[in-house]
N, C-alpha and C positions, 0 to 999 in steps of 0.2 A: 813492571811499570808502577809508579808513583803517583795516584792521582790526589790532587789536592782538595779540598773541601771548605770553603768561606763557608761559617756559618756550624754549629753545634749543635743543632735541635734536633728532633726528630726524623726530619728530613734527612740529613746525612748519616741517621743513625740507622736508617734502613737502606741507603743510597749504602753503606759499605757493607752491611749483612748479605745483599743481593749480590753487590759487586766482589768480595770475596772471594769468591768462587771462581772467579778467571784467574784466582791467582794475586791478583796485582795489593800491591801497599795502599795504603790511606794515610793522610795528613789532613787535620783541621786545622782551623784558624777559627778564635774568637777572642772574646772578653773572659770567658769563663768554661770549663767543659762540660755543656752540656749533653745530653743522652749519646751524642757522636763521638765526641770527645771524650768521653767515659771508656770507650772501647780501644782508645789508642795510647802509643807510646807516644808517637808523633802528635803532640800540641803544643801548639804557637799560640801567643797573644799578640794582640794588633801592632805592636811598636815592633813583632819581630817578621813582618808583612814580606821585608826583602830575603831574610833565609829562608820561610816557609815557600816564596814562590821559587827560586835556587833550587829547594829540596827535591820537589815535584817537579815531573813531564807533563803533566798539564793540569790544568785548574777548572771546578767550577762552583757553582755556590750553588746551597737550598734553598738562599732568599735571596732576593733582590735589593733588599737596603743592606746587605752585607758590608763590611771593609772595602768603603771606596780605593783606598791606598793600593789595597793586597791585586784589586781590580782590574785597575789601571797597570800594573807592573807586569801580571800576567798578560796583559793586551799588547802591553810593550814587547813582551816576551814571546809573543804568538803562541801563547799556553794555554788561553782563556777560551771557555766552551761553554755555555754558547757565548758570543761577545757581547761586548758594553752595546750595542743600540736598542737591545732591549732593556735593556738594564734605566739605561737614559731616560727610554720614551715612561718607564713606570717611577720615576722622578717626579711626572707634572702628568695630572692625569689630563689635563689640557691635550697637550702635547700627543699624547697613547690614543684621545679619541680622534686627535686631528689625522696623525698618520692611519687609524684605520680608516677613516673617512678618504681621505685624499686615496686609497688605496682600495677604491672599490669593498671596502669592507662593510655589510649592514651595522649601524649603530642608530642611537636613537637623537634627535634632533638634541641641541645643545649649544651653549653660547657660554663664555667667562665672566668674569668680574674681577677686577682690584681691590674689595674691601667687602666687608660681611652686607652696610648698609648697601652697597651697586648691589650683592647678588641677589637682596631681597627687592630690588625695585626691578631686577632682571628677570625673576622668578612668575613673576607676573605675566610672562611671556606667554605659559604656557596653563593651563587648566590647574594640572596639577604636577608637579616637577619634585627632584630631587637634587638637592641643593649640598655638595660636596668640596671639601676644602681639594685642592687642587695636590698636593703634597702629603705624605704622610697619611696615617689610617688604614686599620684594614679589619675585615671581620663587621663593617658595620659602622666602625668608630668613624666621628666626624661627620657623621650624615643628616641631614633633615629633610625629611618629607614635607610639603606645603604646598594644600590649595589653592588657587587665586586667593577667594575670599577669605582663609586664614589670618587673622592678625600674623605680625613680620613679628618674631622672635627675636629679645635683646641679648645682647652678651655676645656674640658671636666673636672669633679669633680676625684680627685683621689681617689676614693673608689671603691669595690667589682663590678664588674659586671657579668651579663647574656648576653650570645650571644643566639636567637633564631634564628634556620630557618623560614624563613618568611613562612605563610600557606598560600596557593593560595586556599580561604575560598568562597564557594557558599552564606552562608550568615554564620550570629554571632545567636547564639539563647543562653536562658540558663533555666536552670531548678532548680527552687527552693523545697530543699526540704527538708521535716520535722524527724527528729530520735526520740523515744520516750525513756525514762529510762529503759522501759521493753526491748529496741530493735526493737519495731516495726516502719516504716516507710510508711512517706507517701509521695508522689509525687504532685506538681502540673503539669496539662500539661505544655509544653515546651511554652517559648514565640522567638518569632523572633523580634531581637533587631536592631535597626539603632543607629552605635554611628557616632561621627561625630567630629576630634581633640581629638581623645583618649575618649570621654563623651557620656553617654547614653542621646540620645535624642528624642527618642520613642519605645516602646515594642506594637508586636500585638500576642494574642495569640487566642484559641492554633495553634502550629502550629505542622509539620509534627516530628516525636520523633528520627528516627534515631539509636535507642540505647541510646540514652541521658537517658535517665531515670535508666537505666541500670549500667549505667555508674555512675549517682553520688548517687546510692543506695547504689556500691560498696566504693567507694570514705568514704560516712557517716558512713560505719562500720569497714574498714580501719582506721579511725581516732576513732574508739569510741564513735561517737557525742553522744549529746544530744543538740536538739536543730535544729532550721532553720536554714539552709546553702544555699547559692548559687552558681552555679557553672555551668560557661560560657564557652562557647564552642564556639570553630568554626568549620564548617560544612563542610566537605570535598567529593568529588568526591565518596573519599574512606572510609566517616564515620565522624564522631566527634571527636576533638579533644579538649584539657580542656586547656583551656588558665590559668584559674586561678579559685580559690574558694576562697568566703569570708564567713567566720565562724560566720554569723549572720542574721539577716533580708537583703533584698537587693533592690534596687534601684527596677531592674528588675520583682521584683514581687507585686510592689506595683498596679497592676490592680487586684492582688486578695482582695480589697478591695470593689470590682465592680463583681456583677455578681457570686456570690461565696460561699459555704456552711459556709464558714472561709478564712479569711484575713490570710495571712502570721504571720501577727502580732500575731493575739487571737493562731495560730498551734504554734507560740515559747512558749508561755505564759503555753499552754495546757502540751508543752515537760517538758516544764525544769521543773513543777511542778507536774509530773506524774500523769495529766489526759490522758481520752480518746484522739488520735489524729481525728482532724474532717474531713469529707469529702472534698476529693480536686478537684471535677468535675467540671469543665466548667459548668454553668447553662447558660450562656450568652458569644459570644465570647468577648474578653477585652482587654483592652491596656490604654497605659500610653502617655502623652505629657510631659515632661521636661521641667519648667521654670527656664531660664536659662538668669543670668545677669541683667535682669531687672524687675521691679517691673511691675505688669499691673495696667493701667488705668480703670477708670469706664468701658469708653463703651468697651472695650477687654473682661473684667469680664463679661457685660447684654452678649454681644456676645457669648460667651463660654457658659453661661449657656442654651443661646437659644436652642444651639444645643441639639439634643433629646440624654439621655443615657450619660448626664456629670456629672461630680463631680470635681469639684475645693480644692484644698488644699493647702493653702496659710501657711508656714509655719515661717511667721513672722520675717523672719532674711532679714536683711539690705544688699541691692543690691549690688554687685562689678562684677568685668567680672569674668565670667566663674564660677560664685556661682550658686548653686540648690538652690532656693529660695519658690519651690514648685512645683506641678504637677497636670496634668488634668489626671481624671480617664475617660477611655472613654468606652464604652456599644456599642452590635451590635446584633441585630439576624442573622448574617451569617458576614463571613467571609467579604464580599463584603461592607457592610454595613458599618463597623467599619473599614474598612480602608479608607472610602471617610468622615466616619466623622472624623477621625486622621488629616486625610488633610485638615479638613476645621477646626479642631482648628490650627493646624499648622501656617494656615493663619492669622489666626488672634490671634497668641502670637511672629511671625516672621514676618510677613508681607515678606517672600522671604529672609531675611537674616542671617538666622543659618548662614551660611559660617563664614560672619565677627562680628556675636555673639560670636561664639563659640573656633574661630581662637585667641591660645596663645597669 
């Protein structure tokens, strides 16, 4: 089998390392070949959208702003996994919190605007809110925090926005998880996530569930999936609440790579192409380090490996601020364990300065 791949990054460069193994081909599609495309024969650029989807028995992409074109042709084609209504609803973030709302889904209160001046007289609604361009952005970008009393910020982009009430969140966790074509789904446990300027910049799992699991079981049969999804939560007094879901492999689950029956990666690989889905038990607790903006040196790399229960994955793309350039898979037998070794890669991929790494 043929699987197709919108999208070059990271994402489909471990989406075909994992899937490999059953055998099957790979094809990408993008602008350029990135770390996915590095690994294949099979690469297409956007204007060849119509033989890339031809070539392949079925398609799906690592992101969700991927080649609308290549998209839609697979949809046409009944080759597209998981389909366009996810794809849609992360279009307009409008739109993503209305269908989770309308759908019994917890979110946090929230209202639109036509123009940067509406969201700042909109913003007011709430104590203190979170003020988001409706389209486009991720990692952070496009956001602004603001108290009532803030003075209203000039310059803003005139397009669609979201007003969020701010979540006064015990921590962020999220839960990735798997939908099969039959319907059946599988969960991995929850991870506890530290972002830092909008970016994930470590995952320790598992951690306590809350309903989260609950919650994006309903979420994946709401949408129809087929396929891994993730869906990030923040963690309230009063329960979980869904920040947002992204309709493919995620950042946050890349410690199921470590420690685990099955990778995030091999369970998308398993859905869209109607095998069995794999076990998602914890064997080992697990978590992730974020390389972020710079390239690491030799003795960073002997150092990180020293550490017992790592795995390094360097994903070949040219350093700039605020790029994921790759991540440390990290190993624990208890909880206690794998959080002192997070910290002592931390040290030695930071030396103490996330702040002004990761700071816009």
């Amino acid at each position: 089998m043929r699987i197709g791949i919108i999208g070059s990054g990271q994402l489909g460069w471990m989406l075909i390392m994992e899937g490999s193994k059953f055998g099957h081909d790979f094809a990408v599609l993008d602008t350029y070949p990135g770390p996915a495309g590095r690994l294949l024969n099979f690469f297409y650029k956007p204007e060849e959208y119509r033989e890339f989807v031809d070539s392949c028995d079925i398609v799906t992409y690592e992101f969700e702003n991927g080649d609308m074109r290549a998209m839609l042709e697979s949809e046409k084609q009944g080759k597209l996994f998981p389909g366009l209504l996810p794809v849609r609803l992360k279009k307009s973030r409008i739109e993503e919190k209305e269908f989770l709302r309308k759908n019994g889904i917890p979110v946090a209160e929230f209202v639109s605007a036509g123009s940067f001046s509406e969201a700042m007289d909109k913003s007011g609604k709430f104590a203190k809110s979170v003020i988001k361009t409706s389209s486009g952005g991720y990692d952070g970008k496009g956001q602004i925090t603001r108290k009532r009393e803030d003075p209203p910020p000039t310059g803003g982009e005139d397009t669609e926005y979201i007003i969020e009430e701010f979540v006064d969140f015990r921590y962020e966790a999220s839960v990735i998880i798997a939908r099969g074509r039959d319907g059946q789904t599988r969960a991995f446990p929850p991870s506890r996530n530290r972002h830092l300027h909008g970016m994930l910049l470590s995952t320790e799992a598992p951690c306590e569930d809350d309903g989260m699991t609950e919650i994006a079981t309903l979420l994946a049969e709401k949408l129809d999936y087929t396929g891994v999804m993730g869906v990030e939560f923040f963690v309230t007094n009063d329960g979980p609440v869904v920040n947002e879901f992204a309709p493919r492999v995620h950042n946050s689950g890349h410690n199921t790579l470590s420690g685990h029956h099955v990778s995030q990666f091999e369970q998308h690989i398993r859905a869209i192409t109607g095998m069995p889905l794999g076990n998602t038990v914890n064997l080992q607790c697990t978590g992730i380090v974020n390389i972020i903006g710079n390239s690491l040196t030799g003795t960073q790399v002997s150092g990180i490996l020293q550490i017992p229960g790592t795995k390094l994955y360097d994903y070949g793309k040219e350093p700039r601020k605020r790029r994921k350039i790759g991540h440390v898979n990290v190993t624990g037998e208890d909880k206690e364990v794998l959080s002192g070794r997070i910290k002592d890669v931390m040290k030695i991929v930071y030396g103490g300065q996330e702040e002004e790494t990761l700071r816009p």
